[in-house]
C-alpha positions as CSV (number, residue, x, y, z in Angstrom):
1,X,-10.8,-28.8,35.0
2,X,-7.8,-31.2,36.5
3,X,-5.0,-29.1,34.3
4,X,-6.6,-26.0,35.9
5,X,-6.4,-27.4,39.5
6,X,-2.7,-28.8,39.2
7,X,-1.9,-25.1,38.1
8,X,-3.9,-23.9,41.0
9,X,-1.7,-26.4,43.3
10,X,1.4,-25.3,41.2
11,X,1.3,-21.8,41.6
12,X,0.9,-22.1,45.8
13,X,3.7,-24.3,45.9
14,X,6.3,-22.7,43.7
15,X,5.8,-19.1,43.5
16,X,8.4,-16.7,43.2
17,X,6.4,-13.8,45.4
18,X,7.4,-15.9,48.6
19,X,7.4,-12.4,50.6
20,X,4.1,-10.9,49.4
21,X,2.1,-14.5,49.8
22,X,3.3,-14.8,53.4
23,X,0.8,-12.1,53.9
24,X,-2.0,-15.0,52.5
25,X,-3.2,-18.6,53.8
26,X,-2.7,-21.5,51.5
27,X,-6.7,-21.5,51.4
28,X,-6.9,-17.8,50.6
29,X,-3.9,-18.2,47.9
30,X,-6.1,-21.2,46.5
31,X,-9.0,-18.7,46.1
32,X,-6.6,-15.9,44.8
33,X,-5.0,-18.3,41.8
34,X,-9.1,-20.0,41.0
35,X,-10.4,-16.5,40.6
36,X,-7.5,-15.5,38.5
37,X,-8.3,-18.4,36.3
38,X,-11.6,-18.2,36.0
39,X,-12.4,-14.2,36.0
40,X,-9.6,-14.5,33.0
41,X,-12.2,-17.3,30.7
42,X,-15.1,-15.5,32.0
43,X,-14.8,-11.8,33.2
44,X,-15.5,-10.7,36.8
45,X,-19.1,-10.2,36.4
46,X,-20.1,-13.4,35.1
47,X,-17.9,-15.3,37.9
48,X,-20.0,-16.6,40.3
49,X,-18.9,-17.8,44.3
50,X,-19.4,-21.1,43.4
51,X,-16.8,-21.3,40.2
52,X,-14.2,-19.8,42.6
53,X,-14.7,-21.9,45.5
54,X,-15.2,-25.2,43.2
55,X,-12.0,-24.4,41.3
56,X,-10.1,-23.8,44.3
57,X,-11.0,-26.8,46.0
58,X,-13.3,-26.0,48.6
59,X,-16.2,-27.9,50.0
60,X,-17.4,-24.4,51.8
61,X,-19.2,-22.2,49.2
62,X,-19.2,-19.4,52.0
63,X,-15.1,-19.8,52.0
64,X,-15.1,-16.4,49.9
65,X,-17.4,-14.0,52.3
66,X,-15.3,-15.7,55.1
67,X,-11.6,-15.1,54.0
68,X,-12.7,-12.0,51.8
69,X,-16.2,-10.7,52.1
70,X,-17.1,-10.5,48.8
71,X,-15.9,-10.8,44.8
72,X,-15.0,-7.3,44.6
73,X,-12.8,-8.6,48.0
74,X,-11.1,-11.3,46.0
75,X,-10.2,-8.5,43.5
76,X,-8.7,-6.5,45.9
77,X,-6.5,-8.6,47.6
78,X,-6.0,-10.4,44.1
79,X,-4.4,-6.6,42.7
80,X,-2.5,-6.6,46.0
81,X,-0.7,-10.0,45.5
82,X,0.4,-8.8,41.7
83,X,0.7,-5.3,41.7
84,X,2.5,-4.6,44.9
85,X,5.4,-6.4,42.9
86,X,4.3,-4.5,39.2
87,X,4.8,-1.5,41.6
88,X,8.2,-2.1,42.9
89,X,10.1,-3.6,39.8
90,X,8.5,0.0,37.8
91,X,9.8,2.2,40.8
92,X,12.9,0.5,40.6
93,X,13.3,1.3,36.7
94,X,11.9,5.2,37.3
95,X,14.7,5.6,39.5
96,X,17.2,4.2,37.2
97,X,15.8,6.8,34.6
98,X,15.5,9.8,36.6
99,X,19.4,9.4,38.2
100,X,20.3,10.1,34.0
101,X,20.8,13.4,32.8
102,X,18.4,12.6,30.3
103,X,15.9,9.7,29.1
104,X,13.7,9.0,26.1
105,X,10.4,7.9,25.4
106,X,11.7,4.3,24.6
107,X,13.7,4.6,27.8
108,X,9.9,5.5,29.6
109,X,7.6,2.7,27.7
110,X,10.4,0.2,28.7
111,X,9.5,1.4,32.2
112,X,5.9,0.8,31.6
113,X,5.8,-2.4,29.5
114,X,8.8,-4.5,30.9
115,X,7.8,-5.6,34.3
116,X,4.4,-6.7,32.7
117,X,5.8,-8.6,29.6
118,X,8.8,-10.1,31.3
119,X,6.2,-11.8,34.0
120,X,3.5,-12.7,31.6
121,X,5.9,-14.8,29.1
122,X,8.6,-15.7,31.5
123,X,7.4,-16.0,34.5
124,X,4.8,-19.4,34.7
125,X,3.6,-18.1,37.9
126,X,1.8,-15.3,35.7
127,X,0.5,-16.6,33.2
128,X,-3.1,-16.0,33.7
129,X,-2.6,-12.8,34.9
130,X,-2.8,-11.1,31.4
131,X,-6.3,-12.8,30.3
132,X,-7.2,-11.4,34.1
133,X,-6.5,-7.9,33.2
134,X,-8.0,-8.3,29.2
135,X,-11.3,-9.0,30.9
136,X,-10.8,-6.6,33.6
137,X,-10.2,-3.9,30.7
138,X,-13.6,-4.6,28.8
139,X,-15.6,-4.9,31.8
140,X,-18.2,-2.9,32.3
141,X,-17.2,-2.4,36.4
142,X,-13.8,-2.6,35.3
143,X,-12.6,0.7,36.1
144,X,-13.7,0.6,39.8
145,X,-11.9,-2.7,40.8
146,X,-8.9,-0.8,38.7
147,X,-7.8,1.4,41.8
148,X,-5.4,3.7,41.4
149,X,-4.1,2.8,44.5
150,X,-2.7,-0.4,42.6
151,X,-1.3,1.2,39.2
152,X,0.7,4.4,41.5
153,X,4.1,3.4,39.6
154,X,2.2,3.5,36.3
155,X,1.3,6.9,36.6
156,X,4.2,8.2,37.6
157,X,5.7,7.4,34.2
158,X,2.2,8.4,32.6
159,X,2.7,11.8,34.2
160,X,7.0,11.7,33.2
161,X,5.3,11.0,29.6
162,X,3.3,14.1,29.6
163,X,6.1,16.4,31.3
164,X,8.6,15.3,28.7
165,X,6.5,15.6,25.8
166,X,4.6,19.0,26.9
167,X,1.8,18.0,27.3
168,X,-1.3,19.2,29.0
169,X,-2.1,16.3,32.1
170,X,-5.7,16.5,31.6
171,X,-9.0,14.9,30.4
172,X,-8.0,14.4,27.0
173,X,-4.3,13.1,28.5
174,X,-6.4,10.3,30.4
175,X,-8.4,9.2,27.7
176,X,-5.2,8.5,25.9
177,X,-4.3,6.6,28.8
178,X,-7.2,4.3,29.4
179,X,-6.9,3.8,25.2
180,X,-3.5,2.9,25.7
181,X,-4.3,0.8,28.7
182,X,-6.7,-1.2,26.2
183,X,-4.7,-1.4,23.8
184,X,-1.5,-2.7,25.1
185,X,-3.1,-5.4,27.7
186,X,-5.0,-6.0,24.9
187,X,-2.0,-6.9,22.2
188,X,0.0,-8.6,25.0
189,X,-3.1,-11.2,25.8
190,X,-3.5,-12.1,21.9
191,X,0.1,-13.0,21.5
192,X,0.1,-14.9,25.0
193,X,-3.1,-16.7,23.1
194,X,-1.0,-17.1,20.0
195,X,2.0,-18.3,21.7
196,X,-0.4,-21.3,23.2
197,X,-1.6,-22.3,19.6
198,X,0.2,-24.5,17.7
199,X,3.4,-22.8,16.0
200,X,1.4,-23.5,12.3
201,X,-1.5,-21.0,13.9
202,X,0.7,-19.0,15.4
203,X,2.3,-18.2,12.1
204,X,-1.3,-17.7,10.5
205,X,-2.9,-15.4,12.5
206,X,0.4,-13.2,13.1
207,X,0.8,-13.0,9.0
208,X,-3.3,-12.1,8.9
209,X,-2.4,-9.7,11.8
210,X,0.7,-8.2,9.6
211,X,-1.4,-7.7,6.5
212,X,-3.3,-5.1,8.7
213,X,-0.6,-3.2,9.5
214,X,0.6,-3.2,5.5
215,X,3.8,-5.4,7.1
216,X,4.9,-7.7,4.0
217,X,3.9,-12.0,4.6
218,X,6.6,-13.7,3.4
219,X,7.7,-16.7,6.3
220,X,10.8,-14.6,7.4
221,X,8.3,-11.4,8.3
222,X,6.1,-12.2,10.6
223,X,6.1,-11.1,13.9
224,X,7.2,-14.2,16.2
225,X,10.3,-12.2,18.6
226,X,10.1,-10.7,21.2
227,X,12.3,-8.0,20.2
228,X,10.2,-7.5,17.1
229,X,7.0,-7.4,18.9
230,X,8.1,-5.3,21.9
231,X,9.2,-2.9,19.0
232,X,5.6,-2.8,17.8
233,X,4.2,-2.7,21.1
234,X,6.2,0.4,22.0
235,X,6.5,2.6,19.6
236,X,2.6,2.0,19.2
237,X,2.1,2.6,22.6
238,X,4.1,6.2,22.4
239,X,2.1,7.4,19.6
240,X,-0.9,6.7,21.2
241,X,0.1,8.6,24.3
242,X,2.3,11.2,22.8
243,X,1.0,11.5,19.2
244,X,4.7,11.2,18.2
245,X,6.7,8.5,16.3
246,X,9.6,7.1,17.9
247,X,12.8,5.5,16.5
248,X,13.6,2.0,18.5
């Protein structure tokens, strides 16, 4: 529990989102980063006041109805720390694309994926932001703390996806979505996981994973870049939304 505190302590003293945390007390930013932690091990549902408030350092065990009302408050305002930046760096890059005279579908998933990967694996600050979202994903409430409110810049390129490939921005188109949704947060968890193992594990369970994708096992093959991995996740991710194959 004492590594999980100093990263508590670590990420309210030396986060990059200076700007967005002014709008937070140290207290409630001590909530914020113990929830993160803890609704990543154990899911939302099963995380309880007291986990938060423990983790976090406070005596108070009503600290969370004062400074937030409720869990599903701590969610909220937890979305509103991370994806008001998400938002911003993926507006930037839609801008970029739609000043061209043309873009691809790599040119869109880089749009999409990017600002999540980049922060997740190179930014420490993030780090349990990924195991947040996994959990979110496969919970059963999941979809309701998921506002869309806090994924606009995410559609945007879901609906550029559909306009350039023709299709039809409907039921079918969302349940592509939410798949995709799964799937990606999904991959990008595992290797965060695998990363954290020891580099002998790493190596094992990325050559099992390999072997069900038909992807040969010899040591040179397995997937351990991020270019080769990003590759995978991408072109993956565009088949699953578009039903195409795309060259990287």
């Amino acid at each position: 529990m004492s590594n999980n505190n100093d990263s508590i302590i670590s990420l309210v003293e030396n986060s990059s989102n200076i700007q967005l945390e002014n709008e937070f007390s140290k207290t409630q930013l001590d909530i914020l980063y113990a929830a993160e932690i803890i609704m990543g091990q154990k899911g939302i549902e099963n995380t309880s006041h007291r986990d938060i408030v423990n983790l976090a350092g406070q005596k108070n065990t009503s600290a969370i109805l004062y400074h937030f009302g409720s869990i599903k408050g701590v969610v909220d305002a937890l979305f509103e720390l991370r994806m008001k930046v998400q938002n911003q760096e993926r507006s930037e890059l839609i801008e970029n694309l739609l000043n061209q005279e043309d873009y691809s579908n790599i040119d869109l998933m880089d749009a999409y994926i990017d600002p999540l990967y980049n922060r997740v694996f190179h930014d420490s600050d993030w780090s349990n932001w990924i195991y947040f979202l996994q959990n979110l994903i496969i919970s059963t409430n999941g979809k309701k703390y998921y506002a869309d409110k806090y994924r606009k810049a995410a559609a945007e390129i879901e609906n550029l996806f559909a306009k350039k490939n023709h299709i039809k921005n409907d039921k079918m188109y969302s349940a592509r979505v939410s798949y995709n949704a799964f799937f990606f947060i999904s991959a990008i968890a595992s290797r965060k996981r695998q990363i954290e193992e020891s580099e002998n594990e790493f190596k094992q369970n990325s050559k099992k994973f390999n072997s069900l994708l038909n992807i040969p096992t010899d040591d040179e093959s397995y997937i351990s870049s991020d270019v080769e991995f990003l590759k995978f996740l991408k072109t993956t991710s565009i088949f699953i939304l578009t039903n195409k194959e795309s060259k990287f």
